[in-house]
C-alpha positions in Angstrom: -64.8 -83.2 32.1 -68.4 -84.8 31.5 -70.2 -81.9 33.1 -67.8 -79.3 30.5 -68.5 -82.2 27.9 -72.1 -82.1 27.8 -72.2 -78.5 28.5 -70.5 -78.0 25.1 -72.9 -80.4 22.9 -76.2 -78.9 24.4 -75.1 -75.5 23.7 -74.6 -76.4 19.5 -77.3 -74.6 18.2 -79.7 -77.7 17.9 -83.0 -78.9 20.0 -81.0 -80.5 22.8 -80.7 -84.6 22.2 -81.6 -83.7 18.5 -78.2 -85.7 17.4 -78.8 -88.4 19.1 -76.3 -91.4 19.3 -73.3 -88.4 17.7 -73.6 -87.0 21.3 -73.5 -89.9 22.8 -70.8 -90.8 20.8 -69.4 -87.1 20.8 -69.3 -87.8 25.0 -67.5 -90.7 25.2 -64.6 -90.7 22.9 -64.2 -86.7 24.7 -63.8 -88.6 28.2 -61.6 -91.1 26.5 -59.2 -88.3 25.6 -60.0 -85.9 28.4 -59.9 -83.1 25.8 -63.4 -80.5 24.5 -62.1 -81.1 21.4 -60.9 -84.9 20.5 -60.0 -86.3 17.4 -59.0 -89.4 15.5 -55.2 -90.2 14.7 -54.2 -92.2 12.4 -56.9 -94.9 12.9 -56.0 -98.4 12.3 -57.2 -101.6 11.9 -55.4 -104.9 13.3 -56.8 -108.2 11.6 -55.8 -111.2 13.7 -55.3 -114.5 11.7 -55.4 -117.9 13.5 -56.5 -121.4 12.6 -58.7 -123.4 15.3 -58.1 -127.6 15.4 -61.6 -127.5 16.2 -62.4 -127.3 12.7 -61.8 -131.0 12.3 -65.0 -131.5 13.7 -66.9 -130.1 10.6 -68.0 -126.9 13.1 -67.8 -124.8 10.2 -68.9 -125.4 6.4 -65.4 -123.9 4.9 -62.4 -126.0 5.0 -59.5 -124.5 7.4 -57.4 -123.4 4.1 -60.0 -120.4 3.9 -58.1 -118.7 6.6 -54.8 -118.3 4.8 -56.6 -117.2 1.3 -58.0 -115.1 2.6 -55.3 -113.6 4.8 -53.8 -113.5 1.4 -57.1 -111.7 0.2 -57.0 -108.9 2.8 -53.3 -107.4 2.2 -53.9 -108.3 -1.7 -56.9 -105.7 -1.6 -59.5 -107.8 -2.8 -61.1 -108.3 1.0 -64.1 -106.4 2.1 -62.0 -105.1 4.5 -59.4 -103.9 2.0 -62.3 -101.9 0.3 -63.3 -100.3 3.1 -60.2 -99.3 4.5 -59.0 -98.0 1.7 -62.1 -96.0 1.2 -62.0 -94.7 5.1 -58.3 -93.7 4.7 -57.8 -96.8 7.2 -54.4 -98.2 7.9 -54.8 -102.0 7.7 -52.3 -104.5 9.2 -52.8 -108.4 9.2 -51.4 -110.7 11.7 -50.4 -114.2 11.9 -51.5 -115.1 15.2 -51.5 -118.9 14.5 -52.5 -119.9 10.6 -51.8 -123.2 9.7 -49.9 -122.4 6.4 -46.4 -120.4 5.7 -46.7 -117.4 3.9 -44.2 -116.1 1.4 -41.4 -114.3 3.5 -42.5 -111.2 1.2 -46.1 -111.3 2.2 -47.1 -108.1 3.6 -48.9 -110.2 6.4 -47.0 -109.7 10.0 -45.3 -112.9 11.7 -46.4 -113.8 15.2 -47.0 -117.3 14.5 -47.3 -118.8 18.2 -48.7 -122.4 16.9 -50.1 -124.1 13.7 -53.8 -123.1 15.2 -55.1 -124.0 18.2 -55.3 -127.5 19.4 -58.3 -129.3 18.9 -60.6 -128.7 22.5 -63.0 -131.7 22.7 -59.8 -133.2 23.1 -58.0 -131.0 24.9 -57.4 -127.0 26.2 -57.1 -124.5 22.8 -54.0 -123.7 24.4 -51.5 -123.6 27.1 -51.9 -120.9 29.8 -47.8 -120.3 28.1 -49.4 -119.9 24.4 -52.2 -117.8 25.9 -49.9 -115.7 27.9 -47.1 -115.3 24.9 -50.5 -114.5 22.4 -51.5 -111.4 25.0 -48.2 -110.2 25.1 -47.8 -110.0 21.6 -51.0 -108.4 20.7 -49.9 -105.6 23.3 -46.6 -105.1 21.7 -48.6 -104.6 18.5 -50.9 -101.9 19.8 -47.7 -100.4 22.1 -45.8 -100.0 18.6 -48.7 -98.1 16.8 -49.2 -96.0 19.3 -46.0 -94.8 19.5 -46.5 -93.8 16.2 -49.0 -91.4 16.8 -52.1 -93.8 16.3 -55.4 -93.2 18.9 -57.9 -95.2 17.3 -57.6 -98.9 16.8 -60.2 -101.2 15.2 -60.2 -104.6 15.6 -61.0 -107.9 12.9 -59.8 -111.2 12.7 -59.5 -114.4 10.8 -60.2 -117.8 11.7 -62.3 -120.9 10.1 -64.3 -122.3 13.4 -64.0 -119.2 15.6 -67.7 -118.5 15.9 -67.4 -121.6 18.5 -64.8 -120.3 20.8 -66.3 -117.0 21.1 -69.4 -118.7 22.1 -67.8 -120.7 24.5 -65.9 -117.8 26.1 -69.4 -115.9 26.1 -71.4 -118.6 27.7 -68.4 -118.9 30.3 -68.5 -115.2 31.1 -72.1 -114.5 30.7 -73.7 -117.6 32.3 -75.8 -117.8 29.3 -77.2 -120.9 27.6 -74.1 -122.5 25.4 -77.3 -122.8 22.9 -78.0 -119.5 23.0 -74.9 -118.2 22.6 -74.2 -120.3 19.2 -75.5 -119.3 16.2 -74.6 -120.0 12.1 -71.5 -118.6 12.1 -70.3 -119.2 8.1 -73.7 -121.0 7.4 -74.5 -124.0 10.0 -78.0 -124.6 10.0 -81.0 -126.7 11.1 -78.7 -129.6 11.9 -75.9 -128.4 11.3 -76.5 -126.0 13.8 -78.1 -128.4 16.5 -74.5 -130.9 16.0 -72.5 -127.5 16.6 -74.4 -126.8 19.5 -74.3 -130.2 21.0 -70.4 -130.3 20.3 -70.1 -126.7 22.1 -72.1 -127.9 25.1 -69.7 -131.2 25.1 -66.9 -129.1 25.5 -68.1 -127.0 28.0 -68.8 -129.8 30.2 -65.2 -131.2 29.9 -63.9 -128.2 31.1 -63.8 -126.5 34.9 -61.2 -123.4 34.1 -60.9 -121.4 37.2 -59.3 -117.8 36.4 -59.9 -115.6 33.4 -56.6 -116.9 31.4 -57.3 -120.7 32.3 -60.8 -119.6 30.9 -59.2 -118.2 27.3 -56.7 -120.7 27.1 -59.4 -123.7 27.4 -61.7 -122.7 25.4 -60.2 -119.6 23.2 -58.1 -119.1 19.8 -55.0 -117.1 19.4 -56.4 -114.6 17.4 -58.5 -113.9 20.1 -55.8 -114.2 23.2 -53.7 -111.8 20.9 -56.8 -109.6 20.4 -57.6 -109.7 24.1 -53.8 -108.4 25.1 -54.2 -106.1 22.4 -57.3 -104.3 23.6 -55.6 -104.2 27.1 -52.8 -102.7 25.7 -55.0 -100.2 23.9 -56.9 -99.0 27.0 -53.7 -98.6 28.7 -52.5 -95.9 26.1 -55.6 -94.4 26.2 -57.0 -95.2 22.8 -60.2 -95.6 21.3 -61.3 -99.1 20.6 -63.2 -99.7 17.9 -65.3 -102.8 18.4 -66.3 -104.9 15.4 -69.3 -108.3 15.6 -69.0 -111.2 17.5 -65.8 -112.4 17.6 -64.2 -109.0 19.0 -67.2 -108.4 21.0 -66.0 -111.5 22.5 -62.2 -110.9 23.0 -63.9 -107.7 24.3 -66.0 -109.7 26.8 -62.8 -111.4 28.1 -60.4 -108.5 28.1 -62.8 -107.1 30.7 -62.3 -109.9 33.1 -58.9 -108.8 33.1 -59.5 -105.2 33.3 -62.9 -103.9 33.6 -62.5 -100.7 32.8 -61.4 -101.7 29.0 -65.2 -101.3 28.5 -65.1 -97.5 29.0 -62.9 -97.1 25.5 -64.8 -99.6 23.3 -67.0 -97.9 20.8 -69.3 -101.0 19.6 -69.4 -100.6 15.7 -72.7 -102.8 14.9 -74.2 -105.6 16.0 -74.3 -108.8 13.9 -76.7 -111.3 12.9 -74.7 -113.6 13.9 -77.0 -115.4 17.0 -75.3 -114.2 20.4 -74.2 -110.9 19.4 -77.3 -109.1 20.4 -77.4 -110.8 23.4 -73.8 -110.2 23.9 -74.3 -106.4 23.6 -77.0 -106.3 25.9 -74.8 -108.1 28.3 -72.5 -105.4 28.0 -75.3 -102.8 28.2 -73.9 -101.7 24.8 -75.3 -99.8 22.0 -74.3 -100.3 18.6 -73.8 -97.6 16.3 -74.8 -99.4 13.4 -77.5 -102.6 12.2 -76.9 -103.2 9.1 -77.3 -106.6 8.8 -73.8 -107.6 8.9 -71.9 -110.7 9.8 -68.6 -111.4 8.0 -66.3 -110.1 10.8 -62.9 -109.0 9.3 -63.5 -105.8 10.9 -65.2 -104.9 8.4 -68.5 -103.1 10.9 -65.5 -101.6 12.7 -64.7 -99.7 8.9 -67.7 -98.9 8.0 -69.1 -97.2 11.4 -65.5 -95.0 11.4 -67.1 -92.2 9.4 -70.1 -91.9 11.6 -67.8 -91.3 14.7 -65.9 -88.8 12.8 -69.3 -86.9 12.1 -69.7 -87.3 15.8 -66.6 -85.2 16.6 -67.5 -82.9 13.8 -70.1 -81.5 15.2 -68.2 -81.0 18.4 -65.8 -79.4 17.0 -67.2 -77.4 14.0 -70.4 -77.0 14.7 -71.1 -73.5 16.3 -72.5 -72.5 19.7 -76.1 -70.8 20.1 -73.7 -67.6 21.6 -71.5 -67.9 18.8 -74.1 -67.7 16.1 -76.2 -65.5 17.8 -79.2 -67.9 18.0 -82.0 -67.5 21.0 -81.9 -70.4 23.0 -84.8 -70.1 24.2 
C-alpha cells in the first residue's frame, strides 16, 4: 500500500515533492485507511473537562472555577473552539471527566464525572490505579460510540485549570527529560512564578517511584487526560485518524503509546505550541507539526484549525489528475 501510495502522489502532475508536507500528509492518513483514495468522516472533536487539586498550590494564575465557565463557554458557542468548529463543519462534544462543579442536568456537556478533580499530588497520587482505569475505559466507550456512527477522524482538546503540570510530569517521566525543561508558562507563570512551579513539579517527581505505565498516569496524571489516553487507544483500535492538538494531548499521546506503541502511527500532530515542552515533546516523538502558528490555548483548538489543510491533503490525492491522465510529459 505505501509503494501504490506514493506511486499515486508522484505521478499528480507536479515537480515530485513539490507539495510537500500534503504528501506526507496525503501518505499517512492513506496507510491509516489502507485505501488510494481516503477521506474524512464525520470528523469530531472530544473536549475533556477535569479539575486538578493541584491547583491549590497556586500552579496556575486562574482560579479552578475557570474550568467549568468555560466548559459552559465551549457548548454555549462563545469558545475558540466553538468558532472554529463551527467554521470547519466540526462536530464538538464536551466531557465531564472530573470538573469540580455540577452542571445543569440540561447542559449540553456529557456526564462522566469519575471524581471532583484529581486529588492534590504533593500530597498524594492524582488518582487511584481504579479512577485511572475507570477514566480509560470511559474515554474508549466515547470514541467506540462515535465510531459506530460513521465518524473516522477524531480530534482531541481538553479542559483543566493546572494541567500544564501533569503533562509535564508525565513527559519528564516518559522522556527522561529535565522536569525543568519540560515546564513551561502554561496560563501565564513567569519569572518566579515559573521557577516556584518548577520547583513544586520537581518536588513531586521526587515523591513518587511509579513502576508501570498506569501507576505512571495515575500518580502523576488528571482524568481528562487518563480519559484522553483510553480514548486515543480506543481510536487506533477502530482505525481512526487522530488528530493531535498542543501539549496537553501531545502528552496523553506520549502516554497512550506506552500502552500501545503503534497509536503513534494514526496521530496527525496539528501544531506545535509555545507552550515550553511541546517542541521538545514533538521531537521526542520525531513528529512534524503541520502547523506553527504561535498557538497555546489548547481546547483543541490547533486540532480545528489544521483540519482544512489535511483535507487539501486528500484533495489532491483524490482530485488532482495524473501526468497520463492530463496528457502532461513527465519528463
Amino acid at each position: 500500500m505505501r509503494t501504490q501510495l506514493q506511486h499515486k502522489i508522484d505521478n499528480k502532475t507536479k515537480p515530485t515533492g513539490a507539495l510537500g508536507q500534503l504528501e506526507a500528509i496525503a501518505l499517512q492518513v492513506g496507510l491509516i485507511q489502507q485505501t488510494l483514495s481516503p477521506v474524512i468522516k464525520q470528523p469530531t472533536i472530544l473536549v475533556f473537562a477535569a479539575d486538578h487539586g493541584l491547583a491549590d498550590e497556586k500552579i496556575s494564575p486562574y482560579p479552578k472555577d475557570v474550568t467549568w465557565q468555560m466548559a459552559m463557554n465551549f457548548v454555549a458557542g462563545g469558545a475558540a473552539i466553538s468558532v472554529f468548529c463551527r467554521q470547519n463543519d466540526i462536530q464538538l462534544k464536551v466531557i465531564d471527566a472530573g470538573v469540580d462543579y455540577d452542571f445543569p442536568a440540561d447542559s449540553p456537556i456529557i456526564p462522566a464525572k469519575i471524581a471532583r478533580g484529581s486529588r492534590n499530588m504533593r500530597q498524594e497520587p492524582a488518582m487511584s490505579l481504579e479512577e485511572c482505569e475507570k477514566a480509560m475505559a470511559s474515554g474508549r466507550e466515547f470514541v467506540k460510540a462515535e465510531a459506530d456512527k460513521g465518524c473516522n477522524t477524531i480530534g482531541f482538546g481538553e479542559m483543566g485549570i493546572g494541567n500544564t503540570s501533569p503533562s509535564s510530569l508525565l513527559m519528564h517521566r516518559f522522556t527522561g527529560l529535565p522536569i525543568e525543561t519540560c515546564t513551561g508558562a502554561g496560563a501565564g507563570m513567569h519569572g518566579e512564578q515559573l521557577t516556584y512551579k518548577q520547583q513544586v513539579l520537581k518536588e513531586i517527581s521526587e515523591k513518587y517511584d511509579p513502576q508501570s505505565p498506569l501507576e505512571t498516569l495515575a500518580t502523576f496524571g488528571g482524568l481528562e487526560i487518563a480519559m484522553m489516553v483510553g480514548a486515543m487507544l480506543e481510536a487506533k483500535a477502530q482505525g481512526m485518524i487522530l488528530l493531535i492538538d498542543g501539549f496537553i494531548a501531545t502528552a496523553a499521546l506520549l502516554t497512550a503509546c506506552q500502552f500501545d506503541a503503534s497509536t503513534l502511527d494514526n496521530a496527525l500532530f496539528c501544531h506545535q505550541s509555545e507552550e515550553k515542552g511541546h517542541r521538545l515533546l514533538l521531537e521526542h516523538l520525531k513528529a512534524n507539526p503541520i502547523l506553527q502558528l504561535g498557538m497555546r490555548l489548547g481546547e483543541g483548538t490547533g486540532a480545528a484549525v489544521a483540519l482544512p489543510v489535511i483535507q487539501s491533503a486528500l484533495a489532491f490525492l483524490n482530485e488532482m489528475a495524473s501526468f497520463e491522465d492530463a496528457g502532461v510529459s513527465k519528463e
